[in-house]
N, C-alpha and C positions, 0 to 999 in steps of 0.2 A: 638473597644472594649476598656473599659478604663484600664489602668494597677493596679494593688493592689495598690504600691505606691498613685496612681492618687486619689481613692476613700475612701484612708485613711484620706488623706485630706479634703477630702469633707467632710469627717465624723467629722475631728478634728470643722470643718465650720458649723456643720448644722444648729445650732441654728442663722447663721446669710443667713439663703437660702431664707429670702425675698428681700436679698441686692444682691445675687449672679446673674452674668450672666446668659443667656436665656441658652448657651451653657452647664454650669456648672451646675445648676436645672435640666436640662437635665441627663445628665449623674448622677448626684446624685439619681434623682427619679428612674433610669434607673435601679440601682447597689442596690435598695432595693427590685429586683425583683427576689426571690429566682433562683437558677440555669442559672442568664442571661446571664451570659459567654456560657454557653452550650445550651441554647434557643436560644441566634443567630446565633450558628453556625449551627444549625441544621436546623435554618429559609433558611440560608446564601444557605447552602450545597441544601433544598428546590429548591432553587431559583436558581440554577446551574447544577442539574442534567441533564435533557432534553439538555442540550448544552452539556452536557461532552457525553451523551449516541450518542448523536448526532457527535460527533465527534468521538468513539470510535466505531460504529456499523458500518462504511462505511471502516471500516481498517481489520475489522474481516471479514466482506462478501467481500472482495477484496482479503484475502487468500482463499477463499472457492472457489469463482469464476475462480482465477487463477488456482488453483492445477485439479479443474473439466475441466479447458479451454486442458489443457497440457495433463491429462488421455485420454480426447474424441478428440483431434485434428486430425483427420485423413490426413491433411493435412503435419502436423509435424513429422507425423511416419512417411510418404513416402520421405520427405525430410528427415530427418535423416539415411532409407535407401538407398538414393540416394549420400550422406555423406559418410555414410560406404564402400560403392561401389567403392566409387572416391578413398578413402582411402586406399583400398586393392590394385586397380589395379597399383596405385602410389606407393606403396612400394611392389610391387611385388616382390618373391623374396627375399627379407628381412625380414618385420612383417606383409607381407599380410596375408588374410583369417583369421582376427580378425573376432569376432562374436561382437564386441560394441565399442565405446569408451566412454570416458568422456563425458560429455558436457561440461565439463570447456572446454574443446578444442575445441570446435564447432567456437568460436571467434579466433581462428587462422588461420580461411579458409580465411577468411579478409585481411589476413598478410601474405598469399604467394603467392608471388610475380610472372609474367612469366618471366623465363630466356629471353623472346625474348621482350617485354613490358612490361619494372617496372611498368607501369599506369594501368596494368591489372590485379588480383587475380584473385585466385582461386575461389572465389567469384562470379567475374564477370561472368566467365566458366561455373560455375553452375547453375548460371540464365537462362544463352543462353538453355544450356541443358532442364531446366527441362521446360520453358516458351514454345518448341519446343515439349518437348515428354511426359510433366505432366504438362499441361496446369491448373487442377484444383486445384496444390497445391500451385498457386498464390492466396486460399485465405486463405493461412496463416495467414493474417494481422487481419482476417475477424474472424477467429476460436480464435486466440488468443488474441481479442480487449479488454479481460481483466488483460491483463498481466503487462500494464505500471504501473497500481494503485498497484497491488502485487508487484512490484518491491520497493515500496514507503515504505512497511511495515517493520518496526522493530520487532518483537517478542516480547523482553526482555522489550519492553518500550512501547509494547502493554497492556502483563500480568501488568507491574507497574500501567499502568493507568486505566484496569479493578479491581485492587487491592485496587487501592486507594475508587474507586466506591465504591465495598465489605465495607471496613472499614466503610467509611465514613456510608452508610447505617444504620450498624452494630452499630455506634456511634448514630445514631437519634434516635433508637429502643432503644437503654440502656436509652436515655434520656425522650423517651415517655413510656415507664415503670415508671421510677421515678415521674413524672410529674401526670400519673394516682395515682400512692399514695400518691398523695399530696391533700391537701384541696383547691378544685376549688375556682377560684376567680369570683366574678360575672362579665362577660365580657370575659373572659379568652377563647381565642378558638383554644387555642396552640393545645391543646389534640384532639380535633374534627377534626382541619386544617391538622395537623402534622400524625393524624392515617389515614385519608384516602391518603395523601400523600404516605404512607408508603406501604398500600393496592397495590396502582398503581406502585408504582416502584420496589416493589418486582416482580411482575411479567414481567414491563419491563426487570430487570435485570437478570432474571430468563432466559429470553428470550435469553439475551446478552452471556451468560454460557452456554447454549445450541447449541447457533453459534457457540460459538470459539470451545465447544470441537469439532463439525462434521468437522470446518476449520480445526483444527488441526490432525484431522482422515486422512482427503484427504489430506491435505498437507504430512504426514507422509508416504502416500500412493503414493502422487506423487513425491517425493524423491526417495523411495525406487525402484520404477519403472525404475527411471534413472539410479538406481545402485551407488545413493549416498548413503551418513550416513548422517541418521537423527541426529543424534549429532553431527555433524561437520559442519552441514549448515543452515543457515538461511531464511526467506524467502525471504529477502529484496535482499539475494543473489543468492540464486537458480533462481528467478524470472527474477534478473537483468540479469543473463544469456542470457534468451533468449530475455530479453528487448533489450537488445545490440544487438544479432544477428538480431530482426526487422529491426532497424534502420540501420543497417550497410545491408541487402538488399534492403531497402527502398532505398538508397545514392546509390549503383551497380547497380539498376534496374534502376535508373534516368540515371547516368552514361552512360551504357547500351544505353540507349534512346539516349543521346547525343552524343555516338560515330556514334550511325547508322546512326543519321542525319547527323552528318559532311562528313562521308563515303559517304552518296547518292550527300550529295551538292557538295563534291569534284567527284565523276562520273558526275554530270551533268555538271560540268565546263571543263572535262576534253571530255565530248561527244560535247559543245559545241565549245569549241576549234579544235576538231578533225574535227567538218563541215567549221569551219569558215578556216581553214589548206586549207581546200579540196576546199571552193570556190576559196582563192586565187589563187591554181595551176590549175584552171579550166581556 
């Protein structure tokens, strides 16, 4: 879009616009076109919608999905009483027979350590356990597979970038008002192009406001459930909570695997030694 400066000079020029550049004609015939600062922004803003809706609907349904995944996991309430369990019976005595804790501290089971093996957690223990006596809540991973994309969400610079939609919106409508009280050009199909545009994307976005308030219902809902504050936590961090506790069982269930294999390979080395012992003294 040319600057006021830019088309002042063109203007000071017009009488010589059969000598001017194709680029400079251009923009001259361009700047005689009532409201063309605010015609192409509204074209521009047209022609970018679908791509910003497109990027902001898959961040809003990834708060909804996640706060629904953590409400209905049945998988994640028996590990977390299985959590609580460990908890009491480990500080027995002390501050056992809590009825909850945090979940910020659910990532601390990862970080303690065994008195008899630093290479083992608390972690590791409670794999053995529940893989042995709560087989079904191995599919944690499975109930909550939409937790990493929730984790990805910002809030504050979600509402910014549905806000900016609103405005922008808001700004096309002021300008296809004006544009209807204007005397049509022959050819002109700004008004016809630009209202059905408007048509369609109000109720896309209509759409998009409707998401975020139910995301932000269940979100609010699955906060409060954990016995956080809504005002003090985020989704990208509530979320990331249990992102983290995934992968840090994912890493102790591998682990896990890789101890029992070394375990069985050092038995069979230690059974094949003990025959090859026994032929020699034969």
């Amino acid at each position: 879009v040319p600057e006021k400066s830019d088309i002042d000079l063109l203007e000071e020029h017009k009488h010589e616009l059969d000598r001017m550049a194709r680029a400079d004609r251009f923009l001259f015939e361009m700047s005689r076109i009532n409201h063309y600062q605010q015609r192409l922004q509204s074209l521009y803003f047209k022609k970018k919608f679908a791509e910003r809706v497109a990027e902001v609907k898959p961040k809003v349904e990834a708060i909804r999905a996640g706060s629904k995944a953590v409400l209905q996991s049945s998988s994640l309430q028996q590990l977390l009483e299985v959590v609580l369990a460990f908890g009491n019976y480990m500080n027995k005595g002390q501050r056992g027979n809590a009825f909850g804790f945090k979940i910020s501290s659910l990532n601390k089971i990862a970080d303690t350590k065994s008195s008899i093996d630093k290479n083992i957690t608390l972690l590791h223990y409670l794999i053995t356990i529940v893989e042995k006596k709560y087989p079904k809540v191995l599919r944690l991973h499975e109930e909550l597979r939409d937790i990493p994309q929730a984790a990805k969400v910002n809030m504050i610079e979600l509402e910014k970038e549905i806000n900016t939609l609103r405005s922008g919106l808001k700004a096309v409508e002021t300008e296809l008002d004006f544009q209807k009280s204007q005397v049509q050009q022959t050819g002109d199909k700004f008004v016809s192009v630009v209202s059905q545009f408007i048509t369609l994307a109000s109720f896309s976005f209509s759409d998009i406001e409707d998401l975020l308030t139910e995301a932000k219902e269940l979100f609010s809902k699955a906060v409060k459930y954990f016995g956080e504050d809504t005002d003090k936590i985020q989704p990208d961090e509530f979320f990331g909570i249990f992102d983290q506790f995934l992968q840090a069982v994912t890493e102790a269930k591998q682990e896990n695997e890789n101890m029992r294999r070394r375990k069985e390979e050092e038995e069979r080395r230690a059974r094949m030694e003990a025959q090859l012992k026994e032929q020699r003294e034969r």
